[in-house]
C-alpha positions in Angstrom: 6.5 0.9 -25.0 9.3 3.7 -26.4 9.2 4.0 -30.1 12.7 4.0 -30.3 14.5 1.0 -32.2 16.9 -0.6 -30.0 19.9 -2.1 -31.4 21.1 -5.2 -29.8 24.7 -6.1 -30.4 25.6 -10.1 -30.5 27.3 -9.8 -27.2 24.3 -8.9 -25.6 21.9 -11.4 -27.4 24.7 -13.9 -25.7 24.0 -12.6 -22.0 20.4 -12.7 -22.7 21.0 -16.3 -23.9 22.9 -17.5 -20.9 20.1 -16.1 -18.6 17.6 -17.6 -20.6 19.8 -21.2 -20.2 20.2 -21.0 -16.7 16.0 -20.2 -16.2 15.6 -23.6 -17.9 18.0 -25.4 -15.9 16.8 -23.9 -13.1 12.9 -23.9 -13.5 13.5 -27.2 -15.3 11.3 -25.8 -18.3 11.3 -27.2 -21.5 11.8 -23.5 -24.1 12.0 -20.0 -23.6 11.5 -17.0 -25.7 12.4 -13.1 -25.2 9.5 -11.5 -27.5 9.2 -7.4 -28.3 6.1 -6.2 -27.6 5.0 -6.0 -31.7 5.7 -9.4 -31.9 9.3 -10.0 -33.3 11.2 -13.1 -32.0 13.9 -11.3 -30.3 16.0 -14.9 -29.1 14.8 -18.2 -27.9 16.8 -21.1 -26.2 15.6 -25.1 -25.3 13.9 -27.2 -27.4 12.3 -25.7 -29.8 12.7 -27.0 -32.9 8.7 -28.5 -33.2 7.8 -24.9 -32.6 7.0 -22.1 -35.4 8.6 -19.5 -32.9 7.7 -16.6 -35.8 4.2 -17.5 -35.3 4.3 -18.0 -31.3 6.0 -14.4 -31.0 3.0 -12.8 -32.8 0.5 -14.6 -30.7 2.3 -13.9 -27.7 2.4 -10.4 -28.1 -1.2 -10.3 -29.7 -2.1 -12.3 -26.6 -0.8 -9.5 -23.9 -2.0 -6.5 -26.1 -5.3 -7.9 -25.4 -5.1 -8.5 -21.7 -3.6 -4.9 -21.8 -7.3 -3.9 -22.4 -9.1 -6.3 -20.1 -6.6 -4.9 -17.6 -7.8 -1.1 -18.4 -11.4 -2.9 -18.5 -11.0 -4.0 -14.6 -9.2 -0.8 -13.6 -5.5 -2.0 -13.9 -2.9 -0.9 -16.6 -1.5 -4.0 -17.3 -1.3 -7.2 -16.4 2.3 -8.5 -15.8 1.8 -11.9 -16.1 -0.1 -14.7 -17.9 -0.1 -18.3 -17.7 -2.1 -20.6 -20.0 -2.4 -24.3 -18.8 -3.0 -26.7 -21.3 -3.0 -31.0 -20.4 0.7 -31.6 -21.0 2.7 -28.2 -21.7 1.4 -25.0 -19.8 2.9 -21.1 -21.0 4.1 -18.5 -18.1 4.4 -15.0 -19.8 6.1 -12.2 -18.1 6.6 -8.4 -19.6 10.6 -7.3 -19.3 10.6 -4.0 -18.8 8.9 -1.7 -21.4 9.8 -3.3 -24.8 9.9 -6.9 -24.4 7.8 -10.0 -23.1 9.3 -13.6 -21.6 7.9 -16.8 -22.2 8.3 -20.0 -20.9 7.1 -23.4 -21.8 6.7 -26.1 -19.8 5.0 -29.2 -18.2 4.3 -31.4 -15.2 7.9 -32.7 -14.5 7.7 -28.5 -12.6 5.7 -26.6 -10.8 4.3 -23.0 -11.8 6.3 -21.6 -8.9 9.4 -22.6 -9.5 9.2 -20.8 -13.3 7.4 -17.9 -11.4 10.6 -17.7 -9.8 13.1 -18.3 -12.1 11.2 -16.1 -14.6 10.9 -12.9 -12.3 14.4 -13.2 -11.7 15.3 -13.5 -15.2 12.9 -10.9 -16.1 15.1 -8.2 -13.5 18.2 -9.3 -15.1 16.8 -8.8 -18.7 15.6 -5.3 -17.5 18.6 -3.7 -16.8 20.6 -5.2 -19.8 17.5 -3.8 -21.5 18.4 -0.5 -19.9 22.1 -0.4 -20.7 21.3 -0.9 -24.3 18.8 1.8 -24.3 21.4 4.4 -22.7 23.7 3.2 -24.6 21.6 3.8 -27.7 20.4 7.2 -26.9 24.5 8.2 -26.5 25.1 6.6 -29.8 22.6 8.3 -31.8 23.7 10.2 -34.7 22.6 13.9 -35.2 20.9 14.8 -38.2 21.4 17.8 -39.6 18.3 19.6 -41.3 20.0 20.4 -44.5 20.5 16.8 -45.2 17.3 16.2 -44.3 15.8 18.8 -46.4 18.1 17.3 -48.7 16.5 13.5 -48.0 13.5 14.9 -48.4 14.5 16.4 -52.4 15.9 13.4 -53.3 12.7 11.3 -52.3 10.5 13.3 -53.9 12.4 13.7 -57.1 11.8 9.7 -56.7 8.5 9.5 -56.0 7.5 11.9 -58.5 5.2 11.0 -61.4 
C-alpha cells in the first residue's frame, strides 16, 4: 500500500458509486462497501442501514491484513480474495488495486459466481479511477519549501516547549 494520502473529490466518489450500483443490480447482492486498506469506510451503496459500516470497514481490513500473513505463511503474497459463508448472508472481499478492498454482501437469492464476476469487473474499473486519482494527486502536490519548513518546525517547537 503507498503511504501517500489520496484525495478523492465528490465527483469521483459518484463514479465509484454508480459502479458499485450497477454490481448490485447486476450480481443481485444485497450492500457493498469500498474499504482502504487501514480500515476507513471509503463509500458504501445498498441496504445498509442495519449495518455499523465503521465497524465492518475495520474488520474487513483487519480481516485481509491477516490473511496477508497466512498468505506469506503458505508461500503467496497476498491473497486477493475472501469469501465468508455464513447460513443466510455470505461476504465476497476483493483487494482494488493497492489502497483499497471491495466487499460485497449477499445471500441465496445469487450465486458466488455471479458476484465473483460482477466484483472483478468492478474491481478493474475501481483500479484505474484509483489510478487517475493517484496521478492526478502526485501532479497536484504542492512544493514545500525548506525555509518554511524550518520555519514549521520553529514555530512548533516554540509550542511545544515547556
Amino acid at each position: 500500500m503507498s503511504d501517500d494520502n489520496l484525495i478523492i473529490y465528490e465527483e469521483e466518489i459518484q463514479r465509484i458509486d454508480s459502479l458499485l450500483t450497477k454490481l448490485l443490480k447486476g450480481a443481485e447482492a444485497k450492500c457493498a462497501l469500498l474499504v482502504d486498506k487501514d480500515g476507513h469506510l471509503i463509500t458504501r451503496q445498498g441496504f445498509t442501514h442495519s449495518l455499523d459500516t465503521t465497524a465492518l470497514a475495520a474488520l474487513l481490513a483487519g480481516s485481509f491484513a491477516s490473511t496477508k500473513e497466512i498468505a506469506r505463511l503458505v508461500g503467496e503474497t497476498e491473497f486477493s480474495v475472501l469469501f465468508h459463508q455464513g447460513k443466510k448472508d455470505h461476504i465476497h472481499m476483493s483487494i482494488v488495486g493497492e489502497r483499497s478492498i471491495l466487499a460485497v454482501i449477499f445471500d441465496d437469492r445469487t450465486t458466488i459466481g455471479m458476484v465473483r464476476l460482477y466484483a472483478r469487473e468492478s474491481a478493474d474499473e475501481l483500479a484505474k479511477i484509483f489510478t487517475t486519482m493517484s496521478d492526478r494527486s502526485q501532479n497536484e502536490r504542492p512544493e514545500v519549501s525548506a525555509e518554511f519548513a524550518a520555519s514549521a518546525g520553529n514555530k512548533l517547537d516554540d509550542i511545544f516547549k515547556d
